[in-house]
Backbone as ProteinMPNN parsed JSONL, in Angstrom:
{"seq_chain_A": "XXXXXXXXXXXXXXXXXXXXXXXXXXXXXXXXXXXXXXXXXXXXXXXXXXXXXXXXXXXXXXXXXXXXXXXXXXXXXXXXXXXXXXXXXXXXXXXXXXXXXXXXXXXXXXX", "coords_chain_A": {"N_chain_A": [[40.967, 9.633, 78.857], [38.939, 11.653, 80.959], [36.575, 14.627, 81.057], [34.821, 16.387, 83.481], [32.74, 17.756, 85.474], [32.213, 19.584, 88.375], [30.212, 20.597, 91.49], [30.709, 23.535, 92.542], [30.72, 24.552, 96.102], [29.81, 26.824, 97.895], [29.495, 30.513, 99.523], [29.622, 32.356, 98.005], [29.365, 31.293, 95.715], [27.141, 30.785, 93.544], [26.326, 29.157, 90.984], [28.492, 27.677, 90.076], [31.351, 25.454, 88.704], [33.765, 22.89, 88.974], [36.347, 22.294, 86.472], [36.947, 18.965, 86.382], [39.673, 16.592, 85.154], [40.242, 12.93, 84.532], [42.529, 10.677, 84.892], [43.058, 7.73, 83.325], [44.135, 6.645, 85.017], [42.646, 6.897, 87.329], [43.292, 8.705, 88.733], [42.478, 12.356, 89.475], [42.384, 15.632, 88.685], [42.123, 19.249, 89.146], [41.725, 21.041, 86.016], [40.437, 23.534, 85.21], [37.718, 25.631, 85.346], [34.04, 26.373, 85.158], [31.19, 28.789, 85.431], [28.831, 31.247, 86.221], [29.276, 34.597, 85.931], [29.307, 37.481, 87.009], [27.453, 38.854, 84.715], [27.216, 36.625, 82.797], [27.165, 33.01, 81.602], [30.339, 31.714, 82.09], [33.67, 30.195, 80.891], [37.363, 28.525, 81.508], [40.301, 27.732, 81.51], [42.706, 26.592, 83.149], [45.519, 28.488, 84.803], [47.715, 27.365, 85.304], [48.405, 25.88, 82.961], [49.882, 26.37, 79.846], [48.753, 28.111, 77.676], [47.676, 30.248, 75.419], [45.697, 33.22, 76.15], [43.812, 33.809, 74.875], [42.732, 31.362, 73.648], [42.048, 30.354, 76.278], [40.02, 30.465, 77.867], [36.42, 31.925, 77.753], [32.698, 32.846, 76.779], [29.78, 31.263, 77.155], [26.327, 30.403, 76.401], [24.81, 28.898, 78.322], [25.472, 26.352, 80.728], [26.107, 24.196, 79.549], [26.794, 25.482, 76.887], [29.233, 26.625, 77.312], [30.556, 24.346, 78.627], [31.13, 22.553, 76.144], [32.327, 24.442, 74.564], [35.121, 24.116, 76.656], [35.453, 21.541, 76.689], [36.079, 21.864, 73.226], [38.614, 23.502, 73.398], [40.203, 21.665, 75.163], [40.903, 19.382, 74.419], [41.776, 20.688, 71.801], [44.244, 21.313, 73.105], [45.53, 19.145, 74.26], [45.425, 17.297, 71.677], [47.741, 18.117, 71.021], [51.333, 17.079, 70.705], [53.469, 19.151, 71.547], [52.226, 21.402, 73.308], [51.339, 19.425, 75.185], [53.784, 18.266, 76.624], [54.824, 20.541, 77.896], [53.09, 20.765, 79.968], [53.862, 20.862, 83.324], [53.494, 18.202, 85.375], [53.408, 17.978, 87.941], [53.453, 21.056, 88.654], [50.61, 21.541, 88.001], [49.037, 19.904, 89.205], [49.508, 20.913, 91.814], [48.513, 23.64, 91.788], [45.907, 23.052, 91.151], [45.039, 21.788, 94.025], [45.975, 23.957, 95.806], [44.162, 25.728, 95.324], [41.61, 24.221, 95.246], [41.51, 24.297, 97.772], [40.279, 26.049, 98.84], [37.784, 26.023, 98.475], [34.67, 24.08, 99.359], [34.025, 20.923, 97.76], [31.943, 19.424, 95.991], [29.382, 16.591, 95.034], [29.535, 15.671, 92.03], [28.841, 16.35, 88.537], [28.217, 15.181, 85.598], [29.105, 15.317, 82.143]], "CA_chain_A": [[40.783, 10.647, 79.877], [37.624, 11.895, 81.049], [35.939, 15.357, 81.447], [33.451, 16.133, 84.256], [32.092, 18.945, 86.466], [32.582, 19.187, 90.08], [29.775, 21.565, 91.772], [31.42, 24.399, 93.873], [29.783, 25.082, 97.197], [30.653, 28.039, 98.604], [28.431, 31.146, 99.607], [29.721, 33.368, 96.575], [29.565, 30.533, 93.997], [25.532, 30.284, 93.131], [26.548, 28.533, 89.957], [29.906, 27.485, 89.807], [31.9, 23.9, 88.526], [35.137, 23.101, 88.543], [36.17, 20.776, 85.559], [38.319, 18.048, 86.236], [40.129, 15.691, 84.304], [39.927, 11.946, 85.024], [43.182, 10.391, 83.734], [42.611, 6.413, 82.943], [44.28, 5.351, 86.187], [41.78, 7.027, 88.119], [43.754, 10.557, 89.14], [41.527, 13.534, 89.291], [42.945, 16.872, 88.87], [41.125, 20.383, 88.558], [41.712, 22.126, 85.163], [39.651, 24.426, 84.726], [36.673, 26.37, 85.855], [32.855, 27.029, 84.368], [30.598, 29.66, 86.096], [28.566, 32.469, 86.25], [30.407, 35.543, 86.068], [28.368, 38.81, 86.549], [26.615, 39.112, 83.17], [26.845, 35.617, 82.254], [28.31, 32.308, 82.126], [32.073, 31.675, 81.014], [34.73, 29.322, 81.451], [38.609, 29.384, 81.532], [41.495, 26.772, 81.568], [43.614, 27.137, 84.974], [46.654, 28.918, 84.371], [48.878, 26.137, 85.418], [48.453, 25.015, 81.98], [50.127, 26.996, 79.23], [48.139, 27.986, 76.641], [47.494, 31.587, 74.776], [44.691, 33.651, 77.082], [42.358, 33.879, 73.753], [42.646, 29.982, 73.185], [42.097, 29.431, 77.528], [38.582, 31.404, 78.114], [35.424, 32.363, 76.685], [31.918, 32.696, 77.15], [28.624, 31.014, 76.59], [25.157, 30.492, 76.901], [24.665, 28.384, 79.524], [26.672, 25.722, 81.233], [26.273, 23.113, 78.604], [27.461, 25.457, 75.718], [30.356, 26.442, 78.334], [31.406, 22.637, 78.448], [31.227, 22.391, 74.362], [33.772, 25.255, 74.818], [36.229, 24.041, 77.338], [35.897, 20.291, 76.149], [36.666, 21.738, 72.318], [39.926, 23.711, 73.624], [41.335, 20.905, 75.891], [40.865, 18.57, 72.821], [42.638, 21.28, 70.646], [45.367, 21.583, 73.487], [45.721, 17.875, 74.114], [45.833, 16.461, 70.305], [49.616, 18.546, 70.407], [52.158, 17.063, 71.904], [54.267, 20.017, 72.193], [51.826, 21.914, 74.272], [51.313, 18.89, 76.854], [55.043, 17.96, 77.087], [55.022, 21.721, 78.691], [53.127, 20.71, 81.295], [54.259, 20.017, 84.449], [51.899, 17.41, 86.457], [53.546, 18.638, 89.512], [52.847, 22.212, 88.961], [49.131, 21.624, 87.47], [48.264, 19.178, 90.84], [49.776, 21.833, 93.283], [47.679, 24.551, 91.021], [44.505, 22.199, 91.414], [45.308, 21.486, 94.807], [45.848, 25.174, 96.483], [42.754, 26.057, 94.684], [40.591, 23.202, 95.888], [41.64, 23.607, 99.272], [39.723, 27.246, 99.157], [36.428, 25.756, 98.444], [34.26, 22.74, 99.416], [33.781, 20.4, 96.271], [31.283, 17.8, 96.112], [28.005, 16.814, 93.773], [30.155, 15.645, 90.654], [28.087, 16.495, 87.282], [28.388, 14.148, 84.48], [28.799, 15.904, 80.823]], "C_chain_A": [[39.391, 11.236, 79.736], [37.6, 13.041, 81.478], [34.742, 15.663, 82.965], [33.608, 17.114, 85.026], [31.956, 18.582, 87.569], [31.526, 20.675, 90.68], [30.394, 22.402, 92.876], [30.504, 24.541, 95.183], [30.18, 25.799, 98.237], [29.495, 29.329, 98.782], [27.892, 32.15, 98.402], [29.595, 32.583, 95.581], [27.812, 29.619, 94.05], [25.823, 28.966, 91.853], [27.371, 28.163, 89.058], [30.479, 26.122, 89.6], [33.368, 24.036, 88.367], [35.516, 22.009, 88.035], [37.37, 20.456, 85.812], [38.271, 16.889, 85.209], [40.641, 14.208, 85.026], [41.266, 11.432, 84.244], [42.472, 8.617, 83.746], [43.364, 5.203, 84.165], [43.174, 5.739, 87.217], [41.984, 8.66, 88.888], [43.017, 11.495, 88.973], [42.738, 14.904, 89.346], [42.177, 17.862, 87.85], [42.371, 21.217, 87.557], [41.147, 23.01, 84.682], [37.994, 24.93, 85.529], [35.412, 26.65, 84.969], [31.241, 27.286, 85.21], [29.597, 30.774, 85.322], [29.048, 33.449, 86.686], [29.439, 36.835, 86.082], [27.442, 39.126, 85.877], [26.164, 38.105, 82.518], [27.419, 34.468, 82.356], [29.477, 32.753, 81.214], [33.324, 30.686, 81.58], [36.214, 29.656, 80.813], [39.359, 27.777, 81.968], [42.572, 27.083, 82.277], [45.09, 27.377, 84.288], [47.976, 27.859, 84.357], [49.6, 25.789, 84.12], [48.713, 26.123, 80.534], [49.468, 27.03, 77.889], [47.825, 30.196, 76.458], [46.015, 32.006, 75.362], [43.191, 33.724, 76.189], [41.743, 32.203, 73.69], [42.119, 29.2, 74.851], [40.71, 29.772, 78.433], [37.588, 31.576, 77.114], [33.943, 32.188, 77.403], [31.002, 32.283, 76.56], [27.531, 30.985, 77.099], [24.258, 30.065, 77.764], [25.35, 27.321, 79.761], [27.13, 24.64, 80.369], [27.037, 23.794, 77.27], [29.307, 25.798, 76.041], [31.632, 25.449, 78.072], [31.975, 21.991, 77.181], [32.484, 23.204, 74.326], [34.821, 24.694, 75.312], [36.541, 22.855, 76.629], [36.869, 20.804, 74.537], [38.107, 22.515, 72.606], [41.0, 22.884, 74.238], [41.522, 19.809, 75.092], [41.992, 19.072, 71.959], [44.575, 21.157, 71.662], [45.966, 19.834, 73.722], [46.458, 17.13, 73.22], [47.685, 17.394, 70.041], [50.316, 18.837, 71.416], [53.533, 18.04, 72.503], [54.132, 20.701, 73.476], [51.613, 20.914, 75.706], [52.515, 18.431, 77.544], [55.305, 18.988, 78.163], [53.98, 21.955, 79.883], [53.278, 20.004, 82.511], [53.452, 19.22, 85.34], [51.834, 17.774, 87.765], [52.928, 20.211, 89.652], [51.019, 22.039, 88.944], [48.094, 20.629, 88.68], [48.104, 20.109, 91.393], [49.152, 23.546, 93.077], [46.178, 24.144, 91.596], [44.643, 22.371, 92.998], [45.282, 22.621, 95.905], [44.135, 25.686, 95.991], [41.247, 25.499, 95.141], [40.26, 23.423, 97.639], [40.493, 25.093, 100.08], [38.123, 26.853, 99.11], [36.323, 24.372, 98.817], [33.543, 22.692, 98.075], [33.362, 19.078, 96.562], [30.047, 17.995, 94.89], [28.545, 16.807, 92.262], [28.936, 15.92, 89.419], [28.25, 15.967, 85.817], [28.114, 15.397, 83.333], [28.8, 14.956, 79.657]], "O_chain_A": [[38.781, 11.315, 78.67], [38.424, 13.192, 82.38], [33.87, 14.824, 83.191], [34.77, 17.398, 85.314], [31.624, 17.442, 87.894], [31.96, 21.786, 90.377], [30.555, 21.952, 94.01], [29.309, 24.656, 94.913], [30.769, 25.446, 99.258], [28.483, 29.133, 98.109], [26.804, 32.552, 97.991], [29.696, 33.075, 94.458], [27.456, 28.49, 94.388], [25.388, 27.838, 92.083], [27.301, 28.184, 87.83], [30.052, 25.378, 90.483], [34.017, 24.937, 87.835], [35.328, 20.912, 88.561], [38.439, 21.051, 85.674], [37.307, 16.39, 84.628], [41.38, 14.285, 86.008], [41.286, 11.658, 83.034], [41.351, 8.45, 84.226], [43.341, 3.981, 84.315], [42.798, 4.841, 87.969], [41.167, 9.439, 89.378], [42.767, 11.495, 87.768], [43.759, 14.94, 90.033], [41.787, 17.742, 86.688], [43.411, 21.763, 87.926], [41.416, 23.31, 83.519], [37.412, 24.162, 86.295], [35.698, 27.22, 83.916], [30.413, 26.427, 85.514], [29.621, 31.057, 84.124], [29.358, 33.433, 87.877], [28.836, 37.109, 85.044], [26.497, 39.722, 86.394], [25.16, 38.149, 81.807], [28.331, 34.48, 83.183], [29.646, 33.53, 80.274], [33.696, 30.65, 82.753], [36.45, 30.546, 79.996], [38.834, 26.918, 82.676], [43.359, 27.936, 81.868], [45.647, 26.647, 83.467], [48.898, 27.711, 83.555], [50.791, 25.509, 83.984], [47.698, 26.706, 80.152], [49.598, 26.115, 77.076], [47.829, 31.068, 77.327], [45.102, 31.22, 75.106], [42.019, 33.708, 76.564], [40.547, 31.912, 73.687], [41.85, 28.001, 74.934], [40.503, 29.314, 79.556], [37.763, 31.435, 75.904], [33.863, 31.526, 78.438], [30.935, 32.64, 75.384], [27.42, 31.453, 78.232], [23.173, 30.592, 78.013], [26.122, 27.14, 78.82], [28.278, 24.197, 80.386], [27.764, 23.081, 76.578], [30.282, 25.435, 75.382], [32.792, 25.517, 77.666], [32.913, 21.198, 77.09], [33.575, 22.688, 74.083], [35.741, 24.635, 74.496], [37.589, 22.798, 75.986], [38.026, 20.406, 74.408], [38.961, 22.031, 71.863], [42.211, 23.055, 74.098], [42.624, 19.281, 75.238], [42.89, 18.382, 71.477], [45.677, 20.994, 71.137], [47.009, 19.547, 73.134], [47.513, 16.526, 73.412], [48.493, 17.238, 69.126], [50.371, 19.678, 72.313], [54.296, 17.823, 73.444], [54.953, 20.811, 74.387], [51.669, 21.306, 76.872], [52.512, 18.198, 78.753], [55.865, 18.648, 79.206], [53.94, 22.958, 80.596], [52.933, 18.844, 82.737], [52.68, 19.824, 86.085], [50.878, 17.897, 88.531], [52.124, 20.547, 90.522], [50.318, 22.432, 89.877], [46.883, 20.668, 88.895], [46.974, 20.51, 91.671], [49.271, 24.444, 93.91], [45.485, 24.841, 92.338], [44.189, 23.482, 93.272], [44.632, 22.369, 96.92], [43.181, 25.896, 96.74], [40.179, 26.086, 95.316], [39.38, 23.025, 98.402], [40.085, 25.196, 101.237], [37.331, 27.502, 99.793], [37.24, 23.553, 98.759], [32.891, 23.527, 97.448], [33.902, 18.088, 97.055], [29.798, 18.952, 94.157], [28.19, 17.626, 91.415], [27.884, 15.405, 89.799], [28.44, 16.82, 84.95], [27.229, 16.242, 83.462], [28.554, 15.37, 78.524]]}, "name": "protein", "num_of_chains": 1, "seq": "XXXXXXXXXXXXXXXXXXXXXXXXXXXXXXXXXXXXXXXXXXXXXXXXXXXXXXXXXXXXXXXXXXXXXXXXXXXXXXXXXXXXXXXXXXXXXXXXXXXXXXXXXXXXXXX"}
């Protein structure tokens, strides 16, 4: 499964991605978000996906240390299969999916 940044384009989102996950048949689905937020960047792991609010956010120094972030939590949430048994693919599409449908998403960004 693959990582990768999706540029938002929207009038309010100067510097916004939304990271999806590539599975190995080819499925895309948005987990997660990494932006500029007011003060700075910060990224965040879409609620869909159960995980403890300290372990699903955070901020860094610019979009690349961001990505170091999200990649090392969806790694940590991944490698245990308790936490991915608990999620539902249906909910975490139709999560992605309402979400997507609010913005235009194009200009993928390789990490």
């Amino acid at each position: 499964m693959d990582l990768y940044l999706r540029k938002v384009i929207h009038p309010q989102a100067a510097d916004n991605y939304r990271v999806i996950l590539k599975d190995d048949d080819g499925t895309e689905i948005e987990i997660g978000s990494i932006g500029v937020q007011f003060d700075g960047w910060a990224w965040g792991i879409d609620t869909a996906i159960p995980m403890k609010e300290i372990e699903a956010q955070g901020t860094g120094k610019d979009r690349a240390d961001c990505m170091r972030q999200f990649r090392a939590a969806w790694d940590r949430l991944s490698s245990d299969p308790c936490s991915t048994d608990r999620i539902s693919r249906s909910e975490a599409e139709a999560a992605a999916m309402s979400r997507s449908r609010r913005w235009d998403t194009v200009e993928a960004v390789r990490q």
